[in-house]
DSSP file (Angstrom, degrees, kcal/mol; ACC not computed):
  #  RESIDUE AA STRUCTURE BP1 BP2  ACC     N-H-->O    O-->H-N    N-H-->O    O-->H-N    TCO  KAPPA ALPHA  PHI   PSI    X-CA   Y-CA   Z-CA
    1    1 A X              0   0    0      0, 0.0    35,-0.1     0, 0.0    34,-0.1   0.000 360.0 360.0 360.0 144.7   -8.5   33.6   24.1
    2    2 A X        -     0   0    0     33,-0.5     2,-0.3     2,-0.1    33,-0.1  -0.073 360.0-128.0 -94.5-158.9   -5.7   33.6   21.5
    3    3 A X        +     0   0    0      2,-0.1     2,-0.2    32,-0.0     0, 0.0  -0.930  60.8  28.2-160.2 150.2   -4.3   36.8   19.8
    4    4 A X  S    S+     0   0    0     -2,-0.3    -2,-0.1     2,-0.0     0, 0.0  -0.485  94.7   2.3  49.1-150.6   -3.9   37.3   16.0
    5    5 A X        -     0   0    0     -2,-0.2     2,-0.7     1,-0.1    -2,-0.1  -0.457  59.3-135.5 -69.6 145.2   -5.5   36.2   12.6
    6    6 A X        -     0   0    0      1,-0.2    27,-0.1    23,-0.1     3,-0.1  -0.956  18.1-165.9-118.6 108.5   -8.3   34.0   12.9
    7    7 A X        +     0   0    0     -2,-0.7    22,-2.3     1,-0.2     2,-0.4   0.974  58.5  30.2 -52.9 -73.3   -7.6   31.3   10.3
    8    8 A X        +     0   0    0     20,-0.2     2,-0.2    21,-0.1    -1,-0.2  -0.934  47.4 174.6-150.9 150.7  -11.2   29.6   10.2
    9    9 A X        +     0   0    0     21,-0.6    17,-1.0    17,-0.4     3,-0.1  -0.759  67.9  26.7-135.0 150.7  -14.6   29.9   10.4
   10   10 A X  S    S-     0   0    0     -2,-0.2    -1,-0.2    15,-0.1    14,-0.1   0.477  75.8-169.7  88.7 -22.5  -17.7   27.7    9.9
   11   11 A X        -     0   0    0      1,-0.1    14,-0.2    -3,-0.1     2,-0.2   0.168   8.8-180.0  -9.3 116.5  -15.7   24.5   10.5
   12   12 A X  B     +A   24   0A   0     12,-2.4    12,-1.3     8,-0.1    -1,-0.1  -0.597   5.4 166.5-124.9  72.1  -17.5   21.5    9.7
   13   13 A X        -     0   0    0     10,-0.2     7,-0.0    -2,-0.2    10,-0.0  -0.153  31.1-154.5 -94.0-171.9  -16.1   18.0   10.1
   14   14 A X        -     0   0    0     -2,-0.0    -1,-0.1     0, 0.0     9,-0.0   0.309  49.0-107.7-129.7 -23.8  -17.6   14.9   10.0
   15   15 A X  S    S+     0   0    0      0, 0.0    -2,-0.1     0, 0.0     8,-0.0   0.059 104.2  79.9 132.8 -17.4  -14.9   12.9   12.3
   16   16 A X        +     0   0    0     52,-0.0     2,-0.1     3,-0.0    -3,-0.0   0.381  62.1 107.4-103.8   8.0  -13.5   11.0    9.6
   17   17 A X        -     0   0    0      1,-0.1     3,-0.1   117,-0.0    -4,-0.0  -0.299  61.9-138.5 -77.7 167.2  -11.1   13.5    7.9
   18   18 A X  S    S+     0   0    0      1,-0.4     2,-0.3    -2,-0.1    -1,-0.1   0.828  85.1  11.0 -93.5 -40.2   -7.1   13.3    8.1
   19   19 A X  S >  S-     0   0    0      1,-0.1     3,-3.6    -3,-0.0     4,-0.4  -0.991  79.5-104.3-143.9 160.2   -6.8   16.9    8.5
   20   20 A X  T 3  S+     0   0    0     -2,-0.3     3,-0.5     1,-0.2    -8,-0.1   0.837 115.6  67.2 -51.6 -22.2   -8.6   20.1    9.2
   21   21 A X  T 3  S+     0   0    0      1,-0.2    -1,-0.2    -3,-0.0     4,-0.1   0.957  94.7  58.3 -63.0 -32.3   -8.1   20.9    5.3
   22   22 A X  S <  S+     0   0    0     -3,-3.6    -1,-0.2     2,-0.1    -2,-0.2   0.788  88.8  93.0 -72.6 -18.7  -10.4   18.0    4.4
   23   23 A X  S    S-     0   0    0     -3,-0.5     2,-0.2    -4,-0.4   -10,-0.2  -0.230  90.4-100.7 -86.0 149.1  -13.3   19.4    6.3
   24   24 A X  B     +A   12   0A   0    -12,-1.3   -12,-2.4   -14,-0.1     2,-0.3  -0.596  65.5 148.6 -84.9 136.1  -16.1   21.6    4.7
   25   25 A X        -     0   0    0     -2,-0.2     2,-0.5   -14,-0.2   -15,-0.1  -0.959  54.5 -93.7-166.1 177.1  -15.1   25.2    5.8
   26   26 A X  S    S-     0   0    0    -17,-1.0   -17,-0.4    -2,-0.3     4,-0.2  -0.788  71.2 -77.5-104.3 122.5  -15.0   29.2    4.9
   27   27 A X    >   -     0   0    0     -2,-0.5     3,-1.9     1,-0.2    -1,-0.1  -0.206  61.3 -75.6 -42.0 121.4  -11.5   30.1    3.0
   28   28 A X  T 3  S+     0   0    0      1,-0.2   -20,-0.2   -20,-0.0    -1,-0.2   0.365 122.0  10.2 -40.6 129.1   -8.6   30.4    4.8
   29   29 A X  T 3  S+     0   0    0    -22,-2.3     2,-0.7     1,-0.3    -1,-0.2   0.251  95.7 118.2  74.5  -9.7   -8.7   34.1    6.7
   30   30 A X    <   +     0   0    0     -3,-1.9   -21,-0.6   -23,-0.2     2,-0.3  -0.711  38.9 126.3 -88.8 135.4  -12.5   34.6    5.8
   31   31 A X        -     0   0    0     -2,-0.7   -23,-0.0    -3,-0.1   -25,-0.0  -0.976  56.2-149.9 177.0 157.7  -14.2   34.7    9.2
   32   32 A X        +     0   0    0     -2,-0.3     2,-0.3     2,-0.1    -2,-0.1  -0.206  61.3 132.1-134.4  45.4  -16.6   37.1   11.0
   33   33 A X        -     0   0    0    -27,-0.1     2,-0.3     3,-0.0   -27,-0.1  -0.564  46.3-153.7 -95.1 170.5  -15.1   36.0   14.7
   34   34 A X    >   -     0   0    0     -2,-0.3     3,-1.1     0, 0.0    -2,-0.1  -0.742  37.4-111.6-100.4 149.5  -13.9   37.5   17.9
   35   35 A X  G >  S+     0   0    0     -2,-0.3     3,-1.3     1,-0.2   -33,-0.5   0.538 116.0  78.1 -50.3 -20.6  -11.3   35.6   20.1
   36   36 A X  G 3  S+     0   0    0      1,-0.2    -1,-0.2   -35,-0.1    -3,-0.0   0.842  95.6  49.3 -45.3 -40.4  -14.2   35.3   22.5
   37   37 A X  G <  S+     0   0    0     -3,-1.1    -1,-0.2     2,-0.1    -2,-0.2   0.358  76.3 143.8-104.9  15.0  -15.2   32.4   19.9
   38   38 A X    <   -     0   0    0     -3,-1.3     2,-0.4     1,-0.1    -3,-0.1   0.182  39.7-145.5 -48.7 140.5  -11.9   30.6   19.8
   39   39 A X        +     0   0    0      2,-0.0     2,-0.3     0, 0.0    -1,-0.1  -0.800  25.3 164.0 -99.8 133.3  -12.4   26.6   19.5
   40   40 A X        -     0   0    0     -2,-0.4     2,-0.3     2,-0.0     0, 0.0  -0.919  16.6-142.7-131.4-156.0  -10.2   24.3   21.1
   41   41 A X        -     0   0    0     -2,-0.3     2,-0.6     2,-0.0    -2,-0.0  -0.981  18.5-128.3-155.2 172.5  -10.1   20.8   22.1
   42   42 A X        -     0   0    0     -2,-0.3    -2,-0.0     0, 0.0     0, 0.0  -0.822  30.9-151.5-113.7  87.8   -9.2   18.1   24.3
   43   43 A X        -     0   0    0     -2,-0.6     2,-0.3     3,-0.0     3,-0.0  -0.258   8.3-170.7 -67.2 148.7   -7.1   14.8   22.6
   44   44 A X        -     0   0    0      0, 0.0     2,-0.2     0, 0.0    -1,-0.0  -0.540  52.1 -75.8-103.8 178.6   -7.4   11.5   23.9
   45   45 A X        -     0   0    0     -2,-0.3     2,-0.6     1,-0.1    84,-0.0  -0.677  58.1-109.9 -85.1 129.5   -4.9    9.2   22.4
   46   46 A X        +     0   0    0     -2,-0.2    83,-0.7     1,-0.1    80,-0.3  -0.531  37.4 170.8 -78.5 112.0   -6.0    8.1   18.8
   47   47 A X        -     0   0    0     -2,-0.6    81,-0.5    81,-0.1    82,-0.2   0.840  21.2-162.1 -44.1 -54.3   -7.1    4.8   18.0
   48   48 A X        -     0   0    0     80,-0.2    -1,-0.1    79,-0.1    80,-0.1  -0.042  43.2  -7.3  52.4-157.4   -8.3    5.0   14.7
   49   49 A X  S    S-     0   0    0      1,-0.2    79,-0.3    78,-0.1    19,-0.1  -0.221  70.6 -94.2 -78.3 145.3  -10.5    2.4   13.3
   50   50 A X  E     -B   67   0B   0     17,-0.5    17,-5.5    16,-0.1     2,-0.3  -0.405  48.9-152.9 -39.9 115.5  -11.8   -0.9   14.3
   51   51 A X  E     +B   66   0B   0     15,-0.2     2,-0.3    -2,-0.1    15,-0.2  -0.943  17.0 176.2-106.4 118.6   -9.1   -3.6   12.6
   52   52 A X  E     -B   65   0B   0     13,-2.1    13,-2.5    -2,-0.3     2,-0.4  -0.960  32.9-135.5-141.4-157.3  -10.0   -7.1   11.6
   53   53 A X  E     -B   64   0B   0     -2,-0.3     2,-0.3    11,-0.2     3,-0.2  -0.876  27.8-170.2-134.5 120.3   -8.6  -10.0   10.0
   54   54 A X  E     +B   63   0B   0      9,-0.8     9,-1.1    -2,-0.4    55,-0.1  -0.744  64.3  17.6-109.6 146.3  -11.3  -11.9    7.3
   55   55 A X  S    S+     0   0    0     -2,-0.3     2,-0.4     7,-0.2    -1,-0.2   0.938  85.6 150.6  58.5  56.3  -10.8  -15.6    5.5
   56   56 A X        -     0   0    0     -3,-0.2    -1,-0.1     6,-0.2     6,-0.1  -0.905  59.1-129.6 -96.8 144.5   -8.1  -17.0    7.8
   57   57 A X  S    S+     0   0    0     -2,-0.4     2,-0.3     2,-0.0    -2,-0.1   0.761 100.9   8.3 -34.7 -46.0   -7.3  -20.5    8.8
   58   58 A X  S >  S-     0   0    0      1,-0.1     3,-0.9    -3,-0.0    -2,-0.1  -0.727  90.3 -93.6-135.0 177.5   -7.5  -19.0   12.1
   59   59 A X  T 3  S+     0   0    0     -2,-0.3    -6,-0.1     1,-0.2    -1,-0.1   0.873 117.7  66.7 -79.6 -19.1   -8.5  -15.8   14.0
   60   60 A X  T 3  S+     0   0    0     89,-0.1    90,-3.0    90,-0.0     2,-0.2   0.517 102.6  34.4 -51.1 -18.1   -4.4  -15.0   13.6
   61   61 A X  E <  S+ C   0 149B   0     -3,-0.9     2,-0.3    88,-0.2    88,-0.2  -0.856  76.7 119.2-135.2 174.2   -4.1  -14.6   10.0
   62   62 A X  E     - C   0 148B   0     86,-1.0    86,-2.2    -2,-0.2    -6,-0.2  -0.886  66.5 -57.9 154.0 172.2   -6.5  -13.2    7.8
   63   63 A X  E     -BC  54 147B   0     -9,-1.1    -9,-0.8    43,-0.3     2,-0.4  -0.182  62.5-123.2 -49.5 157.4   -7.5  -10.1    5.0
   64   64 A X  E     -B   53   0B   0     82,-2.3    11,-1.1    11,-0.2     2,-0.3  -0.963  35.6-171.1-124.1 127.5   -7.0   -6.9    7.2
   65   65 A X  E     -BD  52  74B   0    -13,-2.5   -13,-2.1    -2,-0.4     2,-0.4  -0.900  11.5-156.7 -98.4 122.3  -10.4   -4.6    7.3
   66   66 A X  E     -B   51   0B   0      7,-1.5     2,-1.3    -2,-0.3     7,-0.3  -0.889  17.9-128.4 -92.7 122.9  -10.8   -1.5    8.6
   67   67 A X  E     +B   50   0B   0    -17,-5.5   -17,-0.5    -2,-0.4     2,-0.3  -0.714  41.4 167.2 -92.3 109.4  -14.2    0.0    9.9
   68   68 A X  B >   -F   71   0C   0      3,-1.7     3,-3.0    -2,-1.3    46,-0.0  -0.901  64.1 -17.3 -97.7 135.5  -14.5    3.5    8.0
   69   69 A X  T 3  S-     0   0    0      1,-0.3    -1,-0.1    -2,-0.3     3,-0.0   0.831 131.1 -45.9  39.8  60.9  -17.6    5.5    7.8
   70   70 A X  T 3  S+     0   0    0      1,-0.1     2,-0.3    -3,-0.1    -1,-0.3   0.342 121.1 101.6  46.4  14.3  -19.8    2.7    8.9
   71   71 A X  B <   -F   68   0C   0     -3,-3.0    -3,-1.7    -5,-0.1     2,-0.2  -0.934  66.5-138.8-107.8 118.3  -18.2    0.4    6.6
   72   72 A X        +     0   0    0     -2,-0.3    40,-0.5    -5,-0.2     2,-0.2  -0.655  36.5 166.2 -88.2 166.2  -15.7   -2.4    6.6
   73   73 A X        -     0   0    0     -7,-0.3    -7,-1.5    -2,-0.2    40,-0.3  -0.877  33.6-100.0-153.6 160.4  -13.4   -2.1    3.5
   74   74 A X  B     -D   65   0B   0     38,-0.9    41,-1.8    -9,-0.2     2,-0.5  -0.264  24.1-120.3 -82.3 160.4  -10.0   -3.7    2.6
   75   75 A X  B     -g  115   0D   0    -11,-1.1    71,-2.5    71,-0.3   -11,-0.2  -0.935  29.4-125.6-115.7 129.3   -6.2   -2.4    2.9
   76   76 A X        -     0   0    0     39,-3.8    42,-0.3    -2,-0.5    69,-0.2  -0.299  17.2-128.2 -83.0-177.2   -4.2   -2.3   -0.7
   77   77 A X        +     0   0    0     67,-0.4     3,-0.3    40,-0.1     2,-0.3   0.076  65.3 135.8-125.2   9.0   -1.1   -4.2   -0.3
   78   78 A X  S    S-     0   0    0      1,-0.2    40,-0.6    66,-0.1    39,-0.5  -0.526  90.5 -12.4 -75.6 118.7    0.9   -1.0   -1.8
   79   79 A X  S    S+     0   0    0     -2,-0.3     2,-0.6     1,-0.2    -1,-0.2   0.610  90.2 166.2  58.3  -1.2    3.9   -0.7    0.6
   80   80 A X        -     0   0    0     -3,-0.3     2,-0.2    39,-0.1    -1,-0.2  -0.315  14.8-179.1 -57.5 103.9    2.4   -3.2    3.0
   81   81 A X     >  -     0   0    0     -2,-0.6     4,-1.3     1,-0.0     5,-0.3  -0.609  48.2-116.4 -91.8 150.8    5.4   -4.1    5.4
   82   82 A X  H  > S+     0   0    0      1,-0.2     4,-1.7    -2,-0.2     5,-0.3   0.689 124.5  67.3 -71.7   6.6    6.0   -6.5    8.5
   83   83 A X  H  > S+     0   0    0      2,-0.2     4,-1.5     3,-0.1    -1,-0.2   0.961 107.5  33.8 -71.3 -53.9    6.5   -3.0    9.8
   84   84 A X  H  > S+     0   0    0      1,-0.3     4,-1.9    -5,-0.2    -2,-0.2   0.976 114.0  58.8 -73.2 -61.7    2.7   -2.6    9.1
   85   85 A X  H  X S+     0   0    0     -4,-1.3     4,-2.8     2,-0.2    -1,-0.3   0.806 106.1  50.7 -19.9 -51.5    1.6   -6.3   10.0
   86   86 A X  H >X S+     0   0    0     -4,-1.7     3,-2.4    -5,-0.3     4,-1.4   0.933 103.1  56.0 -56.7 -80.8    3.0   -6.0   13.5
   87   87 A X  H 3X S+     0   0    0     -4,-1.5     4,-4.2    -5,-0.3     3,-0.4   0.814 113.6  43.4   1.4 -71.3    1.2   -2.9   14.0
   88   88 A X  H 3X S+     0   0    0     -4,-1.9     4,-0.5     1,-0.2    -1,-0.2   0.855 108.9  52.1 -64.1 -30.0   -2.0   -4.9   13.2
   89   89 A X  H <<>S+     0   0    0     -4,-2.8     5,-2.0    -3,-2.4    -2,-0.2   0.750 113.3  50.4 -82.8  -7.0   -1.4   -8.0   15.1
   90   90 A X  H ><5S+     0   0    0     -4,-1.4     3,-3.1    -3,-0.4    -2,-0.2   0.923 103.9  55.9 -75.0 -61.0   -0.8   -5.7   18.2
   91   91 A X  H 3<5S+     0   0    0     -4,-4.2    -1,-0.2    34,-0.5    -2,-0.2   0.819 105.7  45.9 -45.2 -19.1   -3.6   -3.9   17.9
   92   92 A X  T 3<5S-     0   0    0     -4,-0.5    -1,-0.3     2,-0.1    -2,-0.2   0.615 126.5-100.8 -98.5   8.8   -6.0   -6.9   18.0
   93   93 A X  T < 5S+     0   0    0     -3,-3.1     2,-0.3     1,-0.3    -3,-0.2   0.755  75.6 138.4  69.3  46.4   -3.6   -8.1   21.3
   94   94 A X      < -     0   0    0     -5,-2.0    -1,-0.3    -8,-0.1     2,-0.2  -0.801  34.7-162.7-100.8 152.3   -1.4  -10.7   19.6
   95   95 A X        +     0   0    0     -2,-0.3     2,-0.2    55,-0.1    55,-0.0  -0.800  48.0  44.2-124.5 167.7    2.4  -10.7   20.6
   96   96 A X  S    S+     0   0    0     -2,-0.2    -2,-0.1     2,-0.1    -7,-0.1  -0.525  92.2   1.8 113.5-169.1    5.1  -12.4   18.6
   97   97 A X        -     0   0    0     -2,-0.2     2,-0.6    53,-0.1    -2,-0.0  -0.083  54.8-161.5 -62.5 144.7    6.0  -12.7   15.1
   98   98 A X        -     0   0    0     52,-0.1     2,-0.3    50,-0.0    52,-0.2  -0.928   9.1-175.3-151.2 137.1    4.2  -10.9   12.0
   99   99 A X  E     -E  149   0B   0     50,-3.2    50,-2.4    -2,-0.6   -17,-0.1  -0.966  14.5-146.8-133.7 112.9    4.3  -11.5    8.8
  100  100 A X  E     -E  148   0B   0     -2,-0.3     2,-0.3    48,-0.2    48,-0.2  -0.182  12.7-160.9 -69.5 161.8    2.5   -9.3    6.2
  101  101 A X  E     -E  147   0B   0     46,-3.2    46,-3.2   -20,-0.1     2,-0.1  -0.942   8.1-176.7-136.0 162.9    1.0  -10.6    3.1
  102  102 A X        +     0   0    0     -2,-0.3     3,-0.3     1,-0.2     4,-0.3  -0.495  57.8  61.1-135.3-150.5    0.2   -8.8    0.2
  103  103 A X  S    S-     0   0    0      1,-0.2    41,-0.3    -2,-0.1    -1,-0.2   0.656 119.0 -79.5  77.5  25.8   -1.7  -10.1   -3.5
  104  104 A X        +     0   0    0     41,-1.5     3,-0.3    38,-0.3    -1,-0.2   0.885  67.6 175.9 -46.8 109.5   -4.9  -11.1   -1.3
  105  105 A X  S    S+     0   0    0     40,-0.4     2,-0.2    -3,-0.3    -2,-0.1   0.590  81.9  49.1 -95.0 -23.3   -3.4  -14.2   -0.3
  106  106 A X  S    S-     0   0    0      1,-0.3   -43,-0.3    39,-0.3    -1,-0.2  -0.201 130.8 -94.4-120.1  66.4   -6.4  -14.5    1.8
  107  107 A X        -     0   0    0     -3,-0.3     2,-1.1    -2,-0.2    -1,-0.3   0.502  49.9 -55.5-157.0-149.9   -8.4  -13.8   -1.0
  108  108 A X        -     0   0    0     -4,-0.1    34,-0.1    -3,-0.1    35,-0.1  -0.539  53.0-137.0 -88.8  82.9  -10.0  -10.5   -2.7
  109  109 A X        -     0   0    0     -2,-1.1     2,-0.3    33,-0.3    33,-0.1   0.435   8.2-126.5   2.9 169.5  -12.5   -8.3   -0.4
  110  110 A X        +     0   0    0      2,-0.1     2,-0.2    32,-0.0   -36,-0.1  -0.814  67.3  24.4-118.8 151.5  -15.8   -6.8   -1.4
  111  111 A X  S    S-     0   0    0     -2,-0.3     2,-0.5   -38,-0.1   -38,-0.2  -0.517 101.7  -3.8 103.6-156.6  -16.3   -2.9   -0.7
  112  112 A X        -     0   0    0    -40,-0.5     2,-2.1    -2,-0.2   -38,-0.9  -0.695  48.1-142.9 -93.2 132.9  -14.5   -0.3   -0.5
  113  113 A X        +     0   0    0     -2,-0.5   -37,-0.1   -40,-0.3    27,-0.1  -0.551  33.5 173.2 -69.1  61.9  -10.4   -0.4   -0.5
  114  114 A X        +     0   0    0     -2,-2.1     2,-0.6     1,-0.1    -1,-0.2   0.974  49.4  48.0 -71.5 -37.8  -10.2    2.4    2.1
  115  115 A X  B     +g   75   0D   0    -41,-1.8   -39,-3.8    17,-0.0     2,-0.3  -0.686  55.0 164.3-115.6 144.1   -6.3    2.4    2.9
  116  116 A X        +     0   0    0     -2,-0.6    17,-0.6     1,-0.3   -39,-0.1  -0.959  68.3  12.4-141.2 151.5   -3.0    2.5    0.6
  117  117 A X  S    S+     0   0    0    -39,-0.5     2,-0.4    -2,-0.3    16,-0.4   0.916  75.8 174.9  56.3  52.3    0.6    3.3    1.1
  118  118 A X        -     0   0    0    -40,-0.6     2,-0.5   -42,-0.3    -1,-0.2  -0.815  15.4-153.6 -93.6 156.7    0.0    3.1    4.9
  119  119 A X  B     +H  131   0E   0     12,-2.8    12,-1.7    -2,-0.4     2,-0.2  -0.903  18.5 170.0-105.4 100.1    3.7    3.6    6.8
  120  120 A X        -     0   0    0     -2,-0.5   -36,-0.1    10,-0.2   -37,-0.1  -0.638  31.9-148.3-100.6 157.9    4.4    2.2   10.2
  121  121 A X        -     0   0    0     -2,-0.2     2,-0.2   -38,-0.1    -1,-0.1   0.115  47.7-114.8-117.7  48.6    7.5    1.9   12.1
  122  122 A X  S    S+     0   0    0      1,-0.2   -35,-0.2   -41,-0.0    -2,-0.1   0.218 102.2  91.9  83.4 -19.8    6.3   -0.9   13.6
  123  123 A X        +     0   0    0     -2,-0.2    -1,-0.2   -37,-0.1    -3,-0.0   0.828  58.4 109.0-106.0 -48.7    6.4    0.9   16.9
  124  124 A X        -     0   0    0      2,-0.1   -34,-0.1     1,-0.1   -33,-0.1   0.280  63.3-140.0 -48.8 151.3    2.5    2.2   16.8
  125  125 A X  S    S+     0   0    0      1,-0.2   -34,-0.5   -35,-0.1     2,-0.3   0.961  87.4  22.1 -66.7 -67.3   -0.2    0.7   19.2
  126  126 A X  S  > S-     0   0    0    -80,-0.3     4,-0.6   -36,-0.1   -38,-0.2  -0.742  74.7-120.0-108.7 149.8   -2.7    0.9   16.3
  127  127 A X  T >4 S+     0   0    0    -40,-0.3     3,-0.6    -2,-0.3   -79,-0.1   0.911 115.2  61.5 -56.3 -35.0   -2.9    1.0   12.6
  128  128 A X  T 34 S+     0   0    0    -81,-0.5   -80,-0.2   -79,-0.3    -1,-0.1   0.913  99.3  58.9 -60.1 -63.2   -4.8    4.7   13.0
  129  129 A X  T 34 S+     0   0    0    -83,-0.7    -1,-0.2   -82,-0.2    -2,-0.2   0.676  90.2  93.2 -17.8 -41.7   -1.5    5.9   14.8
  130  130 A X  S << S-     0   0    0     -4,-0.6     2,-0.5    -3,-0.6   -10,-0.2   0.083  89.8-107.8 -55.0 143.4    0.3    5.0   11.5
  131  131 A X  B     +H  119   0E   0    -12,-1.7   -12,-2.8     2,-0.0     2,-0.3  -0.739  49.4 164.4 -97.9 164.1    0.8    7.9    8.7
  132  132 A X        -     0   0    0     -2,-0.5     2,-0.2   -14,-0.2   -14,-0.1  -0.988  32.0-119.1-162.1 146.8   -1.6    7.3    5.6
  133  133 A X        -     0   0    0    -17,-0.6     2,-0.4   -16,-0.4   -17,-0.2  -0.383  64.2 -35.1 -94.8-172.9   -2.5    9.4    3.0
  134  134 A X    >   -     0   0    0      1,-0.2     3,-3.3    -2,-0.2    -1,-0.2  -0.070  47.1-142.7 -53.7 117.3   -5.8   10.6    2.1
  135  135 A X  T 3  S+     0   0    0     -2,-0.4    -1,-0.2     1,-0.3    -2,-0.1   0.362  96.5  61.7 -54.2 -25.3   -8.3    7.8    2.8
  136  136 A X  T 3  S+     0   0    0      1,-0.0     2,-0.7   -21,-0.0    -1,-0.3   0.681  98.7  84.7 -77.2 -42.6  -10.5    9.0   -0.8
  137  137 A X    <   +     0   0    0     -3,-3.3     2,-0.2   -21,-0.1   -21,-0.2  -0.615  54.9 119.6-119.5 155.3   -7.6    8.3   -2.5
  138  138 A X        -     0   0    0     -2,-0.7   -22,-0.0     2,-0.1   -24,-0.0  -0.883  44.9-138.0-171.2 175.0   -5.7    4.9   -4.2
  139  139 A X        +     0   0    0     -2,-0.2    -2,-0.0     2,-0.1    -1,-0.0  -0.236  66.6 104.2-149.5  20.1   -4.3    3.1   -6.8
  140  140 A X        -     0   0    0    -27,-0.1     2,-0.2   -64,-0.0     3,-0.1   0.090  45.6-154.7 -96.3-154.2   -5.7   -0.6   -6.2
  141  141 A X    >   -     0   0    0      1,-0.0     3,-1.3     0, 0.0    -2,-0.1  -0.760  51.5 -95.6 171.5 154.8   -8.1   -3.5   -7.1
  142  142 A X  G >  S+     0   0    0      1,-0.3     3,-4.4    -2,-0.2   -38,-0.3   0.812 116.6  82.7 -55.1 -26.9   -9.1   -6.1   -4.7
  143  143 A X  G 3  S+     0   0    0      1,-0.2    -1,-0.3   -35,-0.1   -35,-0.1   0.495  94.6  45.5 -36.9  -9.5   -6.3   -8.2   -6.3
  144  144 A X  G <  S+     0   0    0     -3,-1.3   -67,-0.4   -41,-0.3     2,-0.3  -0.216  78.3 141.3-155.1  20.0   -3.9   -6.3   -4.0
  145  145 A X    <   -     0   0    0     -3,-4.4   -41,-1.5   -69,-0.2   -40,-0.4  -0.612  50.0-126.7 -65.4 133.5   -6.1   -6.6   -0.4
  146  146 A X        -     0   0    0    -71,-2.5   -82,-2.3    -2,-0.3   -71,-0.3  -0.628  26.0-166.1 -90.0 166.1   -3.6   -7.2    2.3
  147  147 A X  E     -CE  63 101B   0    -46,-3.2   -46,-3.2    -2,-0.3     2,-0.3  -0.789   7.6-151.4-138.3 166.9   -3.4   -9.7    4.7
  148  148 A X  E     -CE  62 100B   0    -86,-2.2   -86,-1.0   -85,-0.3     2,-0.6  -1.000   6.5-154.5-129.2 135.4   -1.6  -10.5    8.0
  149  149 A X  E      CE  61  99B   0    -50,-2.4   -50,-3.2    -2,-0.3   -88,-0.2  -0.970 360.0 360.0-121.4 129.2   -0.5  -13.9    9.7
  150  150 A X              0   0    0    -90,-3.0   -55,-0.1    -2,-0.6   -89,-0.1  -0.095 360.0 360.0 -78.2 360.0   -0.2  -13.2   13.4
């Protein structure tokens, strides 16, 4: 049991938020708990989403997709780095060189544009690892899907 203010009550996520702020929830300090009812939880190392690569030559290069909320969607090409391109060609268990592309050079997606401005340092296992802002919001058009060649 912890000791002090009990922040929030009612918690409700659906698994696919970036932080506990996104989540439907009771206003910060409103709460009818005990410490008795303190939550925690147990991290495994984050993955994030299922990454692949669409409209390649090969299975090496391609669009890069992300599966969100049961959906693949496209990545806008906003800040898109070789930083971020490695990152992707790791995750999908290619080694070597990577070279992002941005402008859908392997052409436009359909759906939803779920990520912009993501940042890697290159270093991350996975693109979820990676910071990104909120996933609702973006500034694109398919015109600007990024791609990776592996």
């Amino acid at each position: 049991q912890g000791s002090g203010p009990i922040l929030l009550d009612e918690v409700q996520c659906s698994g696919n938020e970036l932080s506990l702020d996104q989540c439907k929830k009771s206003d910060w300090g409103q709460q009818n708990c005990d410490h008795i009812e303190d939550a925690g939880v147990s991290c495994d190392p984050f993955t994030g989403p299922p990454v692949r690569l669409v409209d390649g030559e090969s299975t090496k290069e391609g669009r890069v997709e992300v599966l969100l909320n049961g959906q693949w969607g496209s990545v806008c090409d906003d800040d898109w780095t070789d930083r971020d391109a490695a990152v992707v060609c790791r995750q999908l268990g290619f080694s070597g060189t990577a070279k992002a592309r941005a402008m859908a050079y392997f052409g436009e997606g359909h759906g939803p544009i779920h990520l912009d401005n993501v940042e890697c340092s290159g270093m991350e296992q996975t693109l979820g690892q990676c910071a990104m802002p909120d996933t609702r919001i973006h500034s694109c058009w398919h015109s600007e899907d990024a791609g990776v060649i592996c």
